[in-house]
C-alpha positions as CSV (number, residue, x, y, z in Angstrom):
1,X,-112.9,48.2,-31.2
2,X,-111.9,46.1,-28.2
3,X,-113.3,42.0,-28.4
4,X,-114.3,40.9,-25.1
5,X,-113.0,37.0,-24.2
6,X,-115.1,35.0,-21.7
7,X,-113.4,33.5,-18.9
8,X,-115.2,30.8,-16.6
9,X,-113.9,29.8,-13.3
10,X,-113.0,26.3,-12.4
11,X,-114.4,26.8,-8.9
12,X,-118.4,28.0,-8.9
13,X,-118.9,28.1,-13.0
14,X,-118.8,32.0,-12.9
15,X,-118.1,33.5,-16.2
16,X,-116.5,36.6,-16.4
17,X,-115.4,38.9,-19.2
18,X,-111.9,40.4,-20.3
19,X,-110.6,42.6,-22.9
20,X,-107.9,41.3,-25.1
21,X,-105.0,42.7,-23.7
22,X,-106.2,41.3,-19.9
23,X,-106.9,37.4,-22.0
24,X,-103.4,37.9,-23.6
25,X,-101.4,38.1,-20.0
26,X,-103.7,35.8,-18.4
27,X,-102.8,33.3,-21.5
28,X,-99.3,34.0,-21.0
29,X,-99.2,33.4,-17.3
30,X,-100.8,29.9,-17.8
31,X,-98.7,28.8,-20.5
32,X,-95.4,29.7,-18.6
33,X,-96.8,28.3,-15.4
34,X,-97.4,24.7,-17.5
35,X,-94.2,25.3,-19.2
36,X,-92.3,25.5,-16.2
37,X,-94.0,22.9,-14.2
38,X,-93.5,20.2,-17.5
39,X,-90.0,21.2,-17.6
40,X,-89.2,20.7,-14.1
41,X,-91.4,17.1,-14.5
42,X,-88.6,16.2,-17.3
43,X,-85.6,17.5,-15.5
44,X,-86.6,15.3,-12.5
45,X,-87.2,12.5,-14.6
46,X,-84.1,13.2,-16.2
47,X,-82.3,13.2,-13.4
48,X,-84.0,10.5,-11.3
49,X,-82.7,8.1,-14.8
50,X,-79.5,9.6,-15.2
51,X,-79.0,8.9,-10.7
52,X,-80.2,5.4,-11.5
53,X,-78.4,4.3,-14.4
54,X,-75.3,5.8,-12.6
55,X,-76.2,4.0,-9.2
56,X,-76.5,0.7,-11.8
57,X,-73.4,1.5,-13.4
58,X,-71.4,1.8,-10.4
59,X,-73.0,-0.9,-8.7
60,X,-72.1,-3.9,-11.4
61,X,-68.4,-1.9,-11.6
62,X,-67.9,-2.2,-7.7
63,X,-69.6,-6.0,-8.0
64,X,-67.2,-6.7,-10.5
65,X,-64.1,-4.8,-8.4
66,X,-65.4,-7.3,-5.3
67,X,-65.7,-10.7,-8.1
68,X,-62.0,-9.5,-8.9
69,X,-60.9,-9.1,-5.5
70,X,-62.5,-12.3,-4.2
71,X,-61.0,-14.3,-6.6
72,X,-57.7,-13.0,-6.1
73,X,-58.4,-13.8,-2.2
74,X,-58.8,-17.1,-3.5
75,X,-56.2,-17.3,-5.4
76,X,-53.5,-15.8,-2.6
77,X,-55.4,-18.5,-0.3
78,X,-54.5,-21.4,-2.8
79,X,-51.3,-19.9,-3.4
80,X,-50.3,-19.6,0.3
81,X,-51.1,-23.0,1.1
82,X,-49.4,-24.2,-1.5
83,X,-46.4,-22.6,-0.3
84,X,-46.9,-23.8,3.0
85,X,-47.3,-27.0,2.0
86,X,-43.6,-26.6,-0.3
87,X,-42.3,-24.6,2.8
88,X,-42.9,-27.3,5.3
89,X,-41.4,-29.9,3.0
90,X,-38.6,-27.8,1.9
91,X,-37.7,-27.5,5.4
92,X,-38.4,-31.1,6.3
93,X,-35.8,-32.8,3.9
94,X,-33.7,-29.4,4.8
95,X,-33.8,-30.7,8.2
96,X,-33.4,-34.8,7.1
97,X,-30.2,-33.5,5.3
98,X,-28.9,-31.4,8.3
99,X,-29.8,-34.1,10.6
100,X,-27.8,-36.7,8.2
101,X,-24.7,-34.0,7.8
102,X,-24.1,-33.4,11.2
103,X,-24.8,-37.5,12.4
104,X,-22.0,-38.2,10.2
105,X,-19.9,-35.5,11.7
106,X,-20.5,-36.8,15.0
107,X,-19.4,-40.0,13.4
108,X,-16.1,-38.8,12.1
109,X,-15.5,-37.3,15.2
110,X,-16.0,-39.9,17.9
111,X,-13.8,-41.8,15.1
112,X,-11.0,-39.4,14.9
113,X,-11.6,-39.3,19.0
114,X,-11.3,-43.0,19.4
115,X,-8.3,-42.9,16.7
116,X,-6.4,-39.7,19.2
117,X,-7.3,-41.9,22.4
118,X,-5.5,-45.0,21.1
119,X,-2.6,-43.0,19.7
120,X,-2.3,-41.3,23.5
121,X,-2.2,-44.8,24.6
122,X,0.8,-45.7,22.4
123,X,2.0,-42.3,22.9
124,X,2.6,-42.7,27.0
125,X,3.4,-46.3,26.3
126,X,6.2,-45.4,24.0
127,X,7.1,-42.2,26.6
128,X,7.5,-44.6,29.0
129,X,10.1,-46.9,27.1
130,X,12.4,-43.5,26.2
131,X,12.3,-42.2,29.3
132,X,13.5,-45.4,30.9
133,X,15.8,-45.3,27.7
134,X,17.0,-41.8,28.3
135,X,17.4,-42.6,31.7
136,X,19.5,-45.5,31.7
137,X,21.4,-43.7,29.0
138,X,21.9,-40.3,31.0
139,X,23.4,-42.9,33.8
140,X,25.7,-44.7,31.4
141,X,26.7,-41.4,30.0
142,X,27.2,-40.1,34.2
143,X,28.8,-43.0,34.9
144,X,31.1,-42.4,31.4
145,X,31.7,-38.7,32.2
146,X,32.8,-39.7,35.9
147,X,35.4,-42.0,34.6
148,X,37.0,-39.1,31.7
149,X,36.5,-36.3,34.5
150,X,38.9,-38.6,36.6
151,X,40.8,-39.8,33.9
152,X,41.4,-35.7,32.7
153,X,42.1,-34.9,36.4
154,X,45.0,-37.6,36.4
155,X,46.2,-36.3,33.0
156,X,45.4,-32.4,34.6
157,X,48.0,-33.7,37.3
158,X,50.4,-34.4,34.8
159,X,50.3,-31.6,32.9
160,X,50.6,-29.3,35.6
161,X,53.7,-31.0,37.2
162,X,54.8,-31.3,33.6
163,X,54.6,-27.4,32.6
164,X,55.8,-26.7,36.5
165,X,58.7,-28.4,35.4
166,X,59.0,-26.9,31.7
167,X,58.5,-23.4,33.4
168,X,61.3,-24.2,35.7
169,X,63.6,-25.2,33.1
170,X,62.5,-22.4,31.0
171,X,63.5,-19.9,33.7
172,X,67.0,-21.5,34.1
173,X,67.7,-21.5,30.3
174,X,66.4,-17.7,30.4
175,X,68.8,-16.9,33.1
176,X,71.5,-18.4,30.5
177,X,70.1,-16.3,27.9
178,X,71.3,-13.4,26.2
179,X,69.6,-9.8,25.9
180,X,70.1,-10.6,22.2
181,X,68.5,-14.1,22.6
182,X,66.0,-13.5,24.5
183,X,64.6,-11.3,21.9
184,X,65.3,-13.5,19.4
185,X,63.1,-16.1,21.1
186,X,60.1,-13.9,20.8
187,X,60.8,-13.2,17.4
188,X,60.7,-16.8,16.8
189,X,57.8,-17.6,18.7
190,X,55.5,-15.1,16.6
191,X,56.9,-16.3,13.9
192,X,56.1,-20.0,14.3
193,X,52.4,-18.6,15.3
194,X,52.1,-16.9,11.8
195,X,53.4,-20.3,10.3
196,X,50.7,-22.1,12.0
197,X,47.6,-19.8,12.1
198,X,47.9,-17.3,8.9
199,X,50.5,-18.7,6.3
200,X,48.1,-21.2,5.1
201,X,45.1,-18.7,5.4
202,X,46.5,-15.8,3.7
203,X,48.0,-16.9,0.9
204,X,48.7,-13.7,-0.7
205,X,50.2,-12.3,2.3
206,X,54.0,-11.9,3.3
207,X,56.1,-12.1,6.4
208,X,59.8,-11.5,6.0
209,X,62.4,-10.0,8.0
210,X,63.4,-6.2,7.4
211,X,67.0,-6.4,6.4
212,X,67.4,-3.0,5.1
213,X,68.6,-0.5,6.8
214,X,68.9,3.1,5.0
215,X,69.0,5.5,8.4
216,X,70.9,2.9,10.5
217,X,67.5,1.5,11.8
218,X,65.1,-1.3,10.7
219,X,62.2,-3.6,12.1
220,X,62.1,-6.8,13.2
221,X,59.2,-8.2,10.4
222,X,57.3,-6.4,7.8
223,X,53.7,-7.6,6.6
224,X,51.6,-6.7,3.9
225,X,49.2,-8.4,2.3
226,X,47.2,-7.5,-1.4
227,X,43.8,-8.6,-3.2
228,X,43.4,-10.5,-6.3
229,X,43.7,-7.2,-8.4
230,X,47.5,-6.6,-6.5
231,X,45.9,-3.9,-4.5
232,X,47.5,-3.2,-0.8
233,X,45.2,-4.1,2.1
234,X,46.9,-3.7,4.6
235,X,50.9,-3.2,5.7
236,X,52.3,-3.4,9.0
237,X,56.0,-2.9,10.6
238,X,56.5,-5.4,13.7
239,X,58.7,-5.3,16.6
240,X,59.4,-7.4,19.0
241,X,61.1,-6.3,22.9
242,X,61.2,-9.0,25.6
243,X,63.9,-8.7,28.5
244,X,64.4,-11.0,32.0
245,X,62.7,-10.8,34.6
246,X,66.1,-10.6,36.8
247,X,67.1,-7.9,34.4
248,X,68.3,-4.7,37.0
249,X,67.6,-1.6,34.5
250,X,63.8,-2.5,33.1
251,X,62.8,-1.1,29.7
252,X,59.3,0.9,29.0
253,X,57.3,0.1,25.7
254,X,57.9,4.5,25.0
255,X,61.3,3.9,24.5
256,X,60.5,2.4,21.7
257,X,58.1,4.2,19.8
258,X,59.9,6.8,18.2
259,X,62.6,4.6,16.3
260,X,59.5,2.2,15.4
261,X,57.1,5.1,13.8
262,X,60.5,5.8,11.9
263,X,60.9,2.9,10.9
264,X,57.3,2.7,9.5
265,X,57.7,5.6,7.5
266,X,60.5,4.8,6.0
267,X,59.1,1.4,4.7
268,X,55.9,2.9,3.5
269,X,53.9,0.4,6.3
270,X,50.2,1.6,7.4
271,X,50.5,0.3,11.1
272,X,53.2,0.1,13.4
273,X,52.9,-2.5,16.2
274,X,55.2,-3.6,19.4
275,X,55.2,-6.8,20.3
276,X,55.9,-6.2,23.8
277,X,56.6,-8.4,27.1
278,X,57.8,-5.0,28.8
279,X,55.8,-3.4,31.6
280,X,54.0,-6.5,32.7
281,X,52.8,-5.2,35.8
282,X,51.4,-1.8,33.3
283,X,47.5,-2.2,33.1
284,X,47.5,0.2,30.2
285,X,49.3,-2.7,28.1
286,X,47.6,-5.9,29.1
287,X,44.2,-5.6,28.0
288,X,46.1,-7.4,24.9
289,X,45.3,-4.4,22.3
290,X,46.3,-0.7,23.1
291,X,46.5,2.2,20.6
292,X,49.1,5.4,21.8
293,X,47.7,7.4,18.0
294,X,47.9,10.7,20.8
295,X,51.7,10.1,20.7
296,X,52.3,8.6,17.5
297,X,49.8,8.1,14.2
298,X,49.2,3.9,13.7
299,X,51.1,3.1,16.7
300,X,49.8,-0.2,18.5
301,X,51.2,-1.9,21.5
302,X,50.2,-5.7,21.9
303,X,50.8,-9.0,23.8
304,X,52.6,-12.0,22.5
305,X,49.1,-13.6,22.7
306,X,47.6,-10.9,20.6
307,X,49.5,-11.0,17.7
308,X,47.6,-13.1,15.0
309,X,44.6,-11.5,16.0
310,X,46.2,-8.0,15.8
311,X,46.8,-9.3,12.1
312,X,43.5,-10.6,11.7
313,X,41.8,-7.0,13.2
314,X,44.2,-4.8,10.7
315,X,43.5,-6.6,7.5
316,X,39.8,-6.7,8.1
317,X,40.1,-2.8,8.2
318,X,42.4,-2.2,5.8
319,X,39.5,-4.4,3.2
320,X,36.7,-2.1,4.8
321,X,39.2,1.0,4.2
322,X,40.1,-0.6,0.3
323,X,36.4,-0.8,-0.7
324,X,35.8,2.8,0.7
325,X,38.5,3.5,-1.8
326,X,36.7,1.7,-4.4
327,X,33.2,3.4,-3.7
328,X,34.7,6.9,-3.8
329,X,36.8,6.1,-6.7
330,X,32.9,5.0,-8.5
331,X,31.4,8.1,-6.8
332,X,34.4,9.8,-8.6
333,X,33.6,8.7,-12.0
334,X,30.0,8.9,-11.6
335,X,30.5,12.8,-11.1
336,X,32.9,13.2,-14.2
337,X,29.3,11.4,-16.2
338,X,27.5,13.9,-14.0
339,X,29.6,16.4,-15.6
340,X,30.0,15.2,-19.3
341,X,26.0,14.9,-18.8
342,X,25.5,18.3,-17.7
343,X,27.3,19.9,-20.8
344,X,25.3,17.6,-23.2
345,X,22.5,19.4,-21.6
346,X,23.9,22.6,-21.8
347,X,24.7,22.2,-25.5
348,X,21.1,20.9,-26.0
349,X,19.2,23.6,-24.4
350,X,21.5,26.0,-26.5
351,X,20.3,24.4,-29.3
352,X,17.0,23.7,-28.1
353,X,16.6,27.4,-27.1
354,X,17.3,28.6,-31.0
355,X,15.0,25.9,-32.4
356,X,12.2,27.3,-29.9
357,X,13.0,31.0,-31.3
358,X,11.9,30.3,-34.9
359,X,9.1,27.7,-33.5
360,X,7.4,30.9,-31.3
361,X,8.3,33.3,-34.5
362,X,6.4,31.1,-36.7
363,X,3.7,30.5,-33.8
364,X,3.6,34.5,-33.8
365,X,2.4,34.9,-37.7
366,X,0.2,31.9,-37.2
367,X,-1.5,34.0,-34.4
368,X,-2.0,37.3,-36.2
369,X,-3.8,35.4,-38.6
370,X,-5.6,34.0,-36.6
371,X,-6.5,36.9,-35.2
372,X,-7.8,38.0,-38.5
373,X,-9.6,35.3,-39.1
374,X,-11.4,36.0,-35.7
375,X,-12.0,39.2,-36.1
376,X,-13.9,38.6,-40.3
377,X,-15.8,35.7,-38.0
378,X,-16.9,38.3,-35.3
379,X,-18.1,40.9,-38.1
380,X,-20.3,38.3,-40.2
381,X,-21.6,37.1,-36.4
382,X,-22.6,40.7,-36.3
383,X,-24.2,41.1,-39.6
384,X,-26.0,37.6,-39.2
385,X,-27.5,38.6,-36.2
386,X,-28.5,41.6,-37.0
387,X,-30.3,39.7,-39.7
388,X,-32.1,37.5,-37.8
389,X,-33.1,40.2,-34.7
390,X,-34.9,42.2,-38.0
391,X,-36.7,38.7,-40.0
392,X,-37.6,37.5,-36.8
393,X,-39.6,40.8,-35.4
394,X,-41.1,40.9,-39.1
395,X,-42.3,37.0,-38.3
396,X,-43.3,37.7,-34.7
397,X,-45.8,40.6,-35.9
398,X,-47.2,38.3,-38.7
399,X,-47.6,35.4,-36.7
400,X,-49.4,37.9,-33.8
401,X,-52.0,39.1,-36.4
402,X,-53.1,34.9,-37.6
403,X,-56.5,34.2,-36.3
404,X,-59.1,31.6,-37.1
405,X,-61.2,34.2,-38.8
406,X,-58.9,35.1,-41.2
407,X,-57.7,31.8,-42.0
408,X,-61.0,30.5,-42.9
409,X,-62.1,34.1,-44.2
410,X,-61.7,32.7,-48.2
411,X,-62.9,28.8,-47.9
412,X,-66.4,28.2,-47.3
413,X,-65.8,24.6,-46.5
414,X,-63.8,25.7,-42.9
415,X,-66.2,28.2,-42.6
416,X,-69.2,25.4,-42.4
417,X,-67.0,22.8,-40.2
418,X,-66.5,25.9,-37.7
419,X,-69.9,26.6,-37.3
420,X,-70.8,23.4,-36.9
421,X,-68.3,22.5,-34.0
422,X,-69.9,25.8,-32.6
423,X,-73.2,24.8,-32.7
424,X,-71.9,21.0,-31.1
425,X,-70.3,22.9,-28.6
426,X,-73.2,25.3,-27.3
427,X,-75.6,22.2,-27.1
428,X,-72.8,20.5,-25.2
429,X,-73.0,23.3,-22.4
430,X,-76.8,23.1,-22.3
């Protein structure tokens, strides 16, 4: 049997009556109506606190943020007017310091001005005095040099009538002269000119008549000359041809060159020079020093007044020529110790090359085993890693099946912590 419930209403005091069932769902609907509406009333409230406490909290962090910021605006304001106040007297006692630096610069150099000024004043005054000086001494000296030039043209005079006459009296005792004599006279004129300009000089040298006569011919002089280890330097056969000027039948310098270039040879002499006075009006013989090698090897033809320094240019050759010979003799024995050297080297790569044979043969066993060695290494590399590919797929497949569950599956005490950090966890998210 069905109970009928009484409802009244809140409106005009009706009462009405329900079954159970109707009562039931119009319970229901109330209760989930004042449910809802008391748990949107705390959720508001909730949320209305939670909005203020976070609009409180952020408002005394932000005040805080401004405190800090303020006071560091103070302090950069303090700060910066210290440093201005530091700046400006660093810069003022910069600029005292400059100011007293460059005041005594000024100093020193309107000093070392005034000091230049009165040495150019002493300077022009002193200028003055040796110029004056120099002058009245250039006029002395004029003066001086006017007197010797006409005291040298007087003696000039002289000398000129002198050798006029000399010349003349020359010429008359040449006309009275013999063929023979006058080429004697040469002979002795070069000779007194080695006497006075080599003699003394060359010390070493000599200058001596050829007397001997093998072939029927000979020289007038032979000279040779050596070096401190008795080396030759240099050898030379002279003769000497002069004739008169009156003479009828007048002699050329080729006559001559055969019987001297014989002559040379047979005394073992280097050069071969003619003293000559023939063919005076020949250009080809008075530029003082002319070579004929296109007729005969080492044959020179020279002037009376080129015969020391026909000496002179010979020896410095032949010393040129004598420490070629020396070089090349050093060259010389340099390649013989080239040589020796090279057979050393020989001999030592002969032996080297045997020693290197039973080096590689023993490097060859060492290889093979070596090779042995490598290839027992390679096989236990295999086997180990075979090892290893097998234990560590047996560890991978344990290792997949661990969970939590089973970990915990035996000790009651996890089991209670994890279901407690569950239970934290689900009220966390609601």
């Amino acid at each position: 049997m069905t109970s009928n419930k009484q409802i009244k209403c809140p409106e005009c005091d009706a009462i009405f009556k329900i079954d159970e069932t109707n009562y039931s769902s119009i319970v229901n609907q109330v209760r989930d109506h004042l449910f809802e509406e008391q748990l949107t009333k705390r959720v508001d409230s909730a949320v209305d606190s939670a909005v203020k406490i976070k609009e409180e909290e952020l408002k005394n962090y932000y005040l805080e943020v401004i405190n800090e910021k303020n006071l560091k605006i103070k302090d950069f304001e303090k700060n910066e007017e210290s440093y201005t106040k530091d700046k400006n007297t660093a810069l003022e006692k910069k600029e005292n310091t400059l100011t007293k630096y460059y005041e005594e610069i000024i100093a020193s150099k309107e000093e070392t001005i005034k000091d230049f000024e009165h040495k150019e004043e002493i300077f022009e005054k002193d200028k003055k005095i040796a110029v004056n000086e120099a002058v009245d001494s250039y006029k002395r000296s004029l003066d001086e040099v006017t007197v010797e030039k006409n005291s040298l043209k007087t003696l000039l005079d002289y000398v000129r009538k002198e050798h006029a006459e000399e010349i003349k009296m020359y010429k008359e005792n040449k006309k009275k002269l013999s063929t023979k004599m006058v080429g004697e006279s040469l002979e002795e004129s070069c000779l007194i000119d080695y006497d006075r300009y080599i003699r003394r000089i060359l010390t070493s040298a000599s200058f001596e008549k050829d007397h001997t006569s093998s072939t029927g011919t000979k020289g007038d002089y032979v000279f040779r000359d050596y070096d401190p280890h008795g080396n030759e330097i240099i050898s030379i056969m002279f003769d000497m041809k002069n004739e008169e000027e009156d003479t009828i039948h007048k002699q050329t310098n080729k006559e001559h060159f055969k019987k001297l270039d014989k002559d040379r040879r047979e005394k073992n002499c280097e050069y071969a020079v003619l003293v000559s006075n023939l063919e005076m009006d020949d250009e080809r013989y008075n530029s003082g020093f002319t070579t004929v090698y296109h007729e005969y090897p080492k044959m020179i033809v020279v002037r009376p007044n080129c015969f020391v320094s026909t000496i002179y240019t010979l020896r410095e050759l032949g010393l040129e020529l004598l420490e070629l010979k020396s070089n090349l003799e050093k060259e010389k024995s340099k390649t013989i110790d080239i040589k020796n050297f090279k057979e050393s080297l020989e001999s030592l790569q002969l032996s080297s090359s045997k020693n290197l044979k039973l080096i590689f043969k023993n490097i060859d066993a060492i290889i093979k085993k070596l090779d042995r060695i490598i290839k027992d290494a390679e096989d236990s590399k295999e086997i180990l890693l075979n090892s290893l590919t097998s234990n560590t797929k047996t560890l991978n497949k344990k290792l997949q099946g661990i969970s939590i569950e089973k970990l915990i599956k035996n000790n009651p005490t996890m089991t209670y912590m994890f279901e407690n950090l569950e239970k934290e966890v689900s009220i966390d998210v609601f």
